[in-house]
Backbone as a chain_set.jsonl record, in Angstrom:
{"seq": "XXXXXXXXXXXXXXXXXXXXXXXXXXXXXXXXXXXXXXXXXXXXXXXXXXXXXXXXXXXXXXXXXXXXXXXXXXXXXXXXXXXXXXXXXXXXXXXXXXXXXXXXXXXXXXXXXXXXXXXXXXXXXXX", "coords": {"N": [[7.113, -3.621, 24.326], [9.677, -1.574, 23.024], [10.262, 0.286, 19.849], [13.305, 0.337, 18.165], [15.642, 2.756, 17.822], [14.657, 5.478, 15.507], [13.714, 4.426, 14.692], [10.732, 4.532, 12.628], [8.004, 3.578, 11.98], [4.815, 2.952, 11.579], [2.71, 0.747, 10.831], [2.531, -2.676, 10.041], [3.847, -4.409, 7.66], [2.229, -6.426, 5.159], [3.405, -9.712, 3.156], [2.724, -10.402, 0.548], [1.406, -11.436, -2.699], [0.206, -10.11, -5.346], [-1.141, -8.762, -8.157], [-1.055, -5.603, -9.343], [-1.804, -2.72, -11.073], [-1.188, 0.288, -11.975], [-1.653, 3.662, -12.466], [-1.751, 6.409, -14.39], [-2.15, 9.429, -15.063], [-2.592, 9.309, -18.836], [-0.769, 7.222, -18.819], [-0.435, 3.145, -18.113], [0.863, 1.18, -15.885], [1.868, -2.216, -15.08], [2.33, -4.225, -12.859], [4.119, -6.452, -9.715], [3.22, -7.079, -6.948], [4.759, -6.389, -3.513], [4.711, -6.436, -0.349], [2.366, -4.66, 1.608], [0.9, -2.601, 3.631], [-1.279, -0.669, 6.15], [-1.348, 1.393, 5.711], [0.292, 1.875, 2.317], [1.835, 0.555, 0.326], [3.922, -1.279, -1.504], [5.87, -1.978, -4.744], [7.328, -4.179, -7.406], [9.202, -2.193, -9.747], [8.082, -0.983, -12.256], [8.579, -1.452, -15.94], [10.012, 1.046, -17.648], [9.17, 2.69, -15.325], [8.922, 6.405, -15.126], [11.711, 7.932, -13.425], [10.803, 10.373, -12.399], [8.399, 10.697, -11.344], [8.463, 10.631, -8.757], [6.39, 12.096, -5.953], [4.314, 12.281, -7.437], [0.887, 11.537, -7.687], [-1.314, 8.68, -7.465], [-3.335, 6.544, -9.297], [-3.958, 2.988, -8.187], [-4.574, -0.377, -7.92], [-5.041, -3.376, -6.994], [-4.964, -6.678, -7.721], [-5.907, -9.359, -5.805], [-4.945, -12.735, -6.646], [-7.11, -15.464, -7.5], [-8.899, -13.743, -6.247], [-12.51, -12.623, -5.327], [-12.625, -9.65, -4.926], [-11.13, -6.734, -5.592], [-8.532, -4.442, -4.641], [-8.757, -0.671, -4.162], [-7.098, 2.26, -4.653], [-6.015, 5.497, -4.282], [-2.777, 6.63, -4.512], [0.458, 8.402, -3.589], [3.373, 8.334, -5.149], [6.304, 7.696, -3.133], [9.015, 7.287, -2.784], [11.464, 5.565, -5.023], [13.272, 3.243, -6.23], [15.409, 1.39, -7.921], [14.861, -1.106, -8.389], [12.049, -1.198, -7.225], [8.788, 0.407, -6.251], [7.542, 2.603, -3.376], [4.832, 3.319, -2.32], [2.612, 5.535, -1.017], [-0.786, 5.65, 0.836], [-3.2, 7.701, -0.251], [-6.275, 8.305, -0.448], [-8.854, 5.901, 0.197], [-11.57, 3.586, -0.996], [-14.338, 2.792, 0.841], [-14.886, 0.036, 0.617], [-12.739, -1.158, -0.456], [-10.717, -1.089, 1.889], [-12.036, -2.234, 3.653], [-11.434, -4.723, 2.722], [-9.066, -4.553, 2.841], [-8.361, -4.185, 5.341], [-9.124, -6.751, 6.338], [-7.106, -8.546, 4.952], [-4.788, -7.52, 6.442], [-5.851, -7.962, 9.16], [-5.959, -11.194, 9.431], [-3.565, -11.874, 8.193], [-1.655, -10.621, 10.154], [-2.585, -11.654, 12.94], [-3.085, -10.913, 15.314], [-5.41, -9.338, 17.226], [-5.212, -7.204, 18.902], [-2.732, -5.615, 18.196], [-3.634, -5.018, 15.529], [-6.368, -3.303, 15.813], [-4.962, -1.015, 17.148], [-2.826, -0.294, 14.875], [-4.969, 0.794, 13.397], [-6.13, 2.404, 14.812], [-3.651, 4.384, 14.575], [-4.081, 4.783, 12.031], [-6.507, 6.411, 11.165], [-5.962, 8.486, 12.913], [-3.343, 9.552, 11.189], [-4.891, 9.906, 9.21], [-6.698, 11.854, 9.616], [-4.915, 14.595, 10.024]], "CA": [[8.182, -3.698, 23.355], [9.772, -0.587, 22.547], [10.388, 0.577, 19.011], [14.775, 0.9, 18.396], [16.113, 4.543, 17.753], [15.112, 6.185, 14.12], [12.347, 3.147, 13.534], [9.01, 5.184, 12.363], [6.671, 2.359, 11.062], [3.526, 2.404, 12.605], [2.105, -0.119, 10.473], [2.877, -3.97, 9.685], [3.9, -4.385, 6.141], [2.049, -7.979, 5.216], [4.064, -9.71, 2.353], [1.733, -10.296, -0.032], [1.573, -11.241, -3.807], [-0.836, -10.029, -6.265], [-1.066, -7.79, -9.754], [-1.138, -4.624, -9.451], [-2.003, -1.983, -12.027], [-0.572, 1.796, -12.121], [-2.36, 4.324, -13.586], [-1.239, 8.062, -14.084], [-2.447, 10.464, -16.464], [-2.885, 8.509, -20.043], [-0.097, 5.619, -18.783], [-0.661, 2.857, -17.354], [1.777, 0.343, -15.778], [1.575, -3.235, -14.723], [3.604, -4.372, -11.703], [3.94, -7.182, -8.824], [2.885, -6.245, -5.241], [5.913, -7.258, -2.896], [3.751, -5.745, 0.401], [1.375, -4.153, 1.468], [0.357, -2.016, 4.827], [-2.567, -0.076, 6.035], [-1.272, 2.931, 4.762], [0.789, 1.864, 1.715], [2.223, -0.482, -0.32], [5.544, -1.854, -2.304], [5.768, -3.051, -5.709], [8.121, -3.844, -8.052], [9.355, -0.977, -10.247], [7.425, -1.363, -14.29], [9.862, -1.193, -16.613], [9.595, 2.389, -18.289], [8.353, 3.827, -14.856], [9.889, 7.585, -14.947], [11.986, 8.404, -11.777], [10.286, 12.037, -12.197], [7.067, 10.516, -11.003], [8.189, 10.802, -7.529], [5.457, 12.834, -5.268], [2.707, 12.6, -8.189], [-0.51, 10.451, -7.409], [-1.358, 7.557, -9.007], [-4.122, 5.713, -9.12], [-3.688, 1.507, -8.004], [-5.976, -1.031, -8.388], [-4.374, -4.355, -6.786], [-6.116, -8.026, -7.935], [-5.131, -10.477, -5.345], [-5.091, -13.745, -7.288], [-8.259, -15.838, -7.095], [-9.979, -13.185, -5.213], [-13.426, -12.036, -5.956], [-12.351, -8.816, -4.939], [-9.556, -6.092, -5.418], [-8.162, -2.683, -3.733], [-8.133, 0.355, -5.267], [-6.759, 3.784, -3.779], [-5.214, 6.813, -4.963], [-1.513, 6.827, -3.582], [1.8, 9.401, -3.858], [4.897, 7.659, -5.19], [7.445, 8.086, -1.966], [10.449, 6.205, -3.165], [11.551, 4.678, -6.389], [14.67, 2.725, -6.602], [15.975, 0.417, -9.306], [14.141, -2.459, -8.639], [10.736, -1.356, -6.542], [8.45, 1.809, -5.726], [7.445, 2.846, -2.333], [3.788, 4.325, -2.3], [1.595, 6.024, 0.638], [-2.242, 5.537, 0.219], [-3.934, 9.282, -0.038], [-7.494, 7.908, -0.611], [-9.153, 4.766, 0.05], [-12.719, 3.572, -0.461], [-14.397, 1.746, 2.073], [-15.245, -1.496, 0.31], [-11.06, -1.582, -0.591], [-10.334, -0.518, 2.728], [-12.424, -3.119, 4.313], [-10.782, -5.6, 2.2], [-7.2, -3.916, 2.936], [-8.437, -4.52, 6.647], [-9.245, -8.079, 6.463], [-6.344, -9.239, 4.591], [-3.888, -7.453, 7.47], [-5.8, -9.254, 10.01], [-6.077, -12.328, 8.863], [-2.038, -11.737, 8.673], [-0.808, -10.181, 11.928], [-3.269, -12.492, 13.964], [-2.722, -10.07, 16.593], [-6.023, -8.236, 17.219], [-4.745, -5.836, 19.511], [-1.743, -4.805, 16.952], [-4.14, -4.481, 14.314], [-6.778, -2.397, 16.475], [-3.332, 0.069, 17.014], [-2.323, 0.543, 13.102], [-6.378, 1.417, 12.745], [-5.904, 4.24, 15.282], [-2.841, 5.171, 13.24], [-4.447, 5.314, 10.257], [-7.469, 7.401, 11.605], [-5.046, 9.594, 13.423], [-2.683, 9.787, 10.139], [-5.626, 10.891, 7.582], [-7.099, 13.954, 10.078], [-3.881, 15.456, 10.046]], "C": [[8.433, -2.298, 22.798], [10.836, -0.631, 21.269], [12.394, 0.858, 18.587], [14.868, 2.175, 17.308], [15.803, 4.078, 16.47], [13.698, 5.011, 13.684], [10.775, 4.345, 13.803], [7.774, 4.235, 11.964], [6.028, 2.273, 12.313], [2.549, 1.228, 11.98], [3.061, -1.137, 9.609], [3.029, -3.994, 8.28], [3.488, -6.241, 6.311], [2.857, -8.535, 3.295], [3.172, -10.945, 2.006], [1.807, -10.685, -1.484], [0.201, -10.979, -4.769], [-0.521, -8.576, -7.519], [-1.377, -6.599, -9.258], [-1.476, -3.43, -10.693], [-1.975, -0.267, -11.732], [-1.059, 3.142, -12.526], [-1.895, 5.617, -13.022], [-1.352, 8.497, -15.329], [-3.087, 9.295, -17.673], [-1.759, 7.423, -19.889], [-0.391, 4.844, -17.377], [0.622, 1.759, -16.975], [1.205, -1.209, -15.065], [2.453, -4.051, -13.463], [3.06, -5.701, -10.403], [4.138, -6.394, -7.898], [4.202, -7.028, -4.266], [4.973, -7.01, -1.527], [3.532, -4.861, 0.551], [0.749, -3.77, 3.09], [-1.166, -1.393, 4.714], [-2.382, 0.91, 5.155], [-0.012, 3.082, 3.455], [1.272, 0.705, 0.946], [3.77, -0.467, -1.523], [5.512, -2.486, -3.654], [6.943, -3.242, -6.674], [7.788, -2.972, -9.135], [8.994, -1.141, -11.906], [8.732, -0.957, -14.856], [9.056, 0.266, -17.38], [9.132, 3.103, -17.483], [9.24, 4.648, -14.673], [10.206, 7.517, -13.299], [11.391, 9.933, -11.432], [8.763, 11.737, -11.707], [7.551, 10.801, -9.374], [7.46, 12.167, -6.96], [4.791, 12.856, -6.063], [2.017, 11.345, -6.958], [-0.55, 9.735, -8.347], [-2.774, 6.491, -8.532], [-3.949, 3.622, -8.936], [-5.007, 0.893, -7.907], [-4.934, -2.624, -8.192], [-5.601, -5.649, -6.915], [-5.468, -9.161, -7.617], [-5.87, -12.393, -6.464], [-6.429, -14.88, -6.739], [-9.396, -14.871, -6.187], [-11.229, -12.83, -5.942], [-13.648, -10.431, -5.872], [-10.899, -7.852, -5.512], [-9.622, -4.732, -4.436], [-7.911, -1.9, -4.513], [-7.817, 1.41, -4.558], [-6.057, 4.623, -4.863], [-3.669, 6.901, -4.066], [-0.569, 7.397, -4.502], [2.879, 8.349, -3.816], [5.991, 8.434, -4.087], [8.625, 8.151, -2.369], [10.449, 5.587, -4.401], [12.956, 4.4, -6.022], [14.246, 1.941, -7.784], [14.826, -0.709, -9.312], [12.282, -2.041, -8.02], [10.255, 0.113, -6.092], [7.742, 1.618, -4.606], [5.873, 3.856, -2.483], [2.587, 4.222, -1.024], [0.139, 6.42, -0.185], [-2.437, 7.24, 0.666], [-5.613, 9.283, 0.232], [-7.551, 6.775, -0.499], [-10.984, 4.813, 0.112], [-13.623, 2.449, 0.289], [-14.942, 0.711, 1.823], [-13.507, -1.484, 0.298], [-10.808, -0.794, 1.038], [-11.002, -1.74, 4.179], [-12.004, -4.528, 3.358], [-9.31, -5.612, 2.867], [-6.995, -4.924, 4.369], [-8.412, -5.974, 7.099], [-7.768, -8.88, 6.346], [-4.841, -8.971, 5.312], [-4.475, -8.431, 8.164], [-6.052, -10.481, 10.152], [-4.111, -12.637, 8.962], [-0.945, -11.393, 10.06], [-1.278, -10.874, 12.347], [-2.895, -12.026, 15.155], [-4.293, -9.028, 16.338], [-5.86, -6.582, 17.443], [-3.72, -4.781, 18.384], [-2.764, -4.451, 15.779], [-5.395, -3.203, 14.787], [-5.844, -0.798, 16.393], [-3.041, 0.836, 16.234], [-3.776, 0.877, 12.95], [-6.559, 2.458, 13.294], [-5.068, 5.027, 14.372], [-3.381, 5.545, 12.484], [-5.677, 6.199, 10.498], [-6.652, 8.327, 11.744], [-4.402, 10.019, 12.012], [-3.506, 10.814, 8.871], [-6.447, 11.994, 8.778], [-6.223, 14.355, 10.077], [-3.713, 16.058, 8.889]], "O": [[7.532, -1.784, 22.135], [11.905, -1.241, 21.322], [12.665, 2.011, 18.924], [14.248, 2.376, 16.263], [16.173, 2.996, 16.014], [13.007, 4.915, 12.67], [10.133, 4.72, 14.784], [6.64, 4.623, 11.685], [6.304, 1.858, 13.439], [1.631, 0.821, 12.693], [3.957, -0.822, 8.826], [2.095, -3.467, 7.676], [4.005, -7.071, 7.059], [2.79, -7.737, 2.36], [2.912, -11.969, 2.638], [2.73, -9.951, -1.835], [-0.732, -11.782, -4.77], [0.302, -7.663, -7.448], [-2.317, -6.728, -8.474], [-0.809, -3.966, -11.578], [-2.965, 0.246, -11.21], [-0.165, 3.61, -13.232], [-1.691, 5.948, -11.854], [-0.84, 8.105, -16.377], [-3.981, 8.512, -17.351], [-1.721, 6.627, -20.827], [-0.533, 5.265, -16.229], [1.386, 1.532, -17.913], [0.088, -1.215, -14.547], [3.58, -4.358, -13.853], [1.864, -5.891, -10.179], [4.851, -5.394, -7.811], [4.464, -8.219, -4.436], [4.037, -7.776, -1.758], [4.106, -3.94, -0.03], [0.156, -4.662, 3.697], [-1.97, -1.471, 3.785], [-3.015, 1.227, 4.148], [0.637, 4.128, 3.423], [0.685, -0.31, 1.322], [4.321, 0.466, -2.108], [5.081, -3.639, -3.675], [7.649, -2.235, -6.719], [6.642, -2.814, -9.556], [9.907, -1.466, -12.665], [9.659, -0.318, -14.358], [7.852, 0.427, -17.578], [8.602, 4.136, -17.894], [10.314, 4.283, -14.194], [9.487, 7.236, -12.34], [11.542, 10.505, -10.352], [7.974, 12.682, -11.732], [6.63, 11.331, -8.752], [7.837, 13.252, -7.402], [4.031, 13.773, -5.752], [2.409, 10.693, -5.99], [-0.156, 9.805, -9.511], [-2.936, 5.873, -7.48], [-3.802, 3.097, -10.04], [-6.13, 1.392, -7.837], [-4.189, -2.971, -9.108], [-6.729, -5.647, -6.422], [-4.773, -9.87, -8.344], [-6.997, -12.812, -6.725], [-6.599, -15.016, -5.527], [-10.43, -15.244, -5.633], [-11.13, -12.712, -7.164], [-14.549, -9.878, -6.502], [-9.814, -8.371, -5.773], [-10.523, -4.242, -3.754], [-7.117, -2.032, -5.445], [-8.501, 1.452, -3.535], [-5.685, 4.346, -6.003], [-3.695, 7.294, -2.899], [-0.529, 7.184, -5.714], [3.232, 7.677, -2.846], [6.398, 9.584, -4.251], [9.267, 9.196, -2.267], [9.411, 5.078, -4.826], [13.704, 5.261, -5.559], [13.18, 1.859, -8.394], [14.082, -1.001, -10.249], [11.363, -2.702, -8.503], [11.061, 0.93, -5.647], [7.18, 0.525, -4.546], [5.949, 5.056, -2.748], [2.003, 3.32, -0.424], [-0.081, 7.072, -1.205], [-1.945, 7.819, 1.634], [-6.155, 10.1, 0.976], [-6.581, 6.147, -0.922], [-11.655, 5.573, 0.81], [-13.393, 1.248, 0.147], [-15.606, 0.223, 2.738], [-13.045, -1.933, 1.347], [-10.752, 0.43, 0.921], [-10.511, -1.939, 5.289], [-12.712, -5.479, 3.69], [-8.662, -6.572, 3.284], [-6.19, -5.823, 4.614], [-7.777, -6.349, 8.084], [-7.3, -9.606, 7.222], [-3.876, -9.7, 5.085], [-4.059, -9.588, 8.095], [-6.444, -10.821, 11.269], [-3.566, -13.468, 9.689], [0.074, -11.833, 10.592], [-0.326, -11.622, 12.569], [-2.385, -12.76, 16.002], [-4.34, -8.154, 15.473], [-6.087, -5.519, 16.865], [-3.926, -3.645, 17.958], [-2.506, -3.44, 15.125], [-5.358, -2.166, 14.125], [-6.096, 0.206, 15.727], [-2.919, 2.058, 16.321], [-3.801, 1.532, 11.908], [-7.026, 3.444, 12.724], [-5.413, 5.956, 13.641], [-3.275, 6.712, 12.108], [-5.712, 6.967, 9.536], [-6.479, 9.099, 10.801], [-4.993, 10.996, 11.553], [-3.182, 11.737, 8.124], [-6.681, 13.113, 8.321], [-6.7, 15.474, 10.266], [-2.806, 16.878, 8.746]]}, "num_chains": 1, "name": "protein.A"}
């Protein structure tokens, strides 16, 4: 299956709901997760978040509902529109990262595809 002209996504976005929490500098924000890839995630946009945050870091901290776990990473705001921000993981640590992992494949149910986006994402953070 080949990819049509201009498409870059190397990884599955799984659509996902759970709390999220924002953190940057001394504010913090509170926000719903819309999805959620290996290497990023979608949420809707907090009310009061500045559009001048785009390219900081921000610390996340996602708490899927009933879980006994959550995810936390360090990720760069990409994108902000009106309604939802666009952020690429920078850091992950490998308990949230072996969570991250599960709860893709458990979703794609495609080993092989998920094998794939784990090269990606190797390949992606040595660069």
């Amino acid at each position: 299956m080949t990819k049509p002209s201009g498409e870059k996504r190397r990884f599955s976005r799984i659509h996902f709901q759970a709390a999220v929490s924002i953190t940057g500098g001394p504010a913090l924000w509170h926000a719903s997760l819309l999805d959620i890839s290996l290497k990023g995630l979608l949420t809707a946009r907090p009310t009061h978040f500045p559009q001048a945050s785009l390219g900081e870091t921000f610390r996340i901290d996602i708490k899927p509902a009933d879980a006994p776990f959550s995810i936390r990473m360090v990720a760069k705001a990409m994108h902000i529109e009106d309604n939802h921000i666009g952020f690429q993981c920078v850091s992950i640590d490998l308990d949230s990262i072996t969570h991250l992992r599960r709860l893709v494949e458990l979703n794609l149910g495609d080993q092989t595809l998920l094998e794939r986006e784990l090269a990606h994402l190797v390949e992606s953070l040595a660069a």
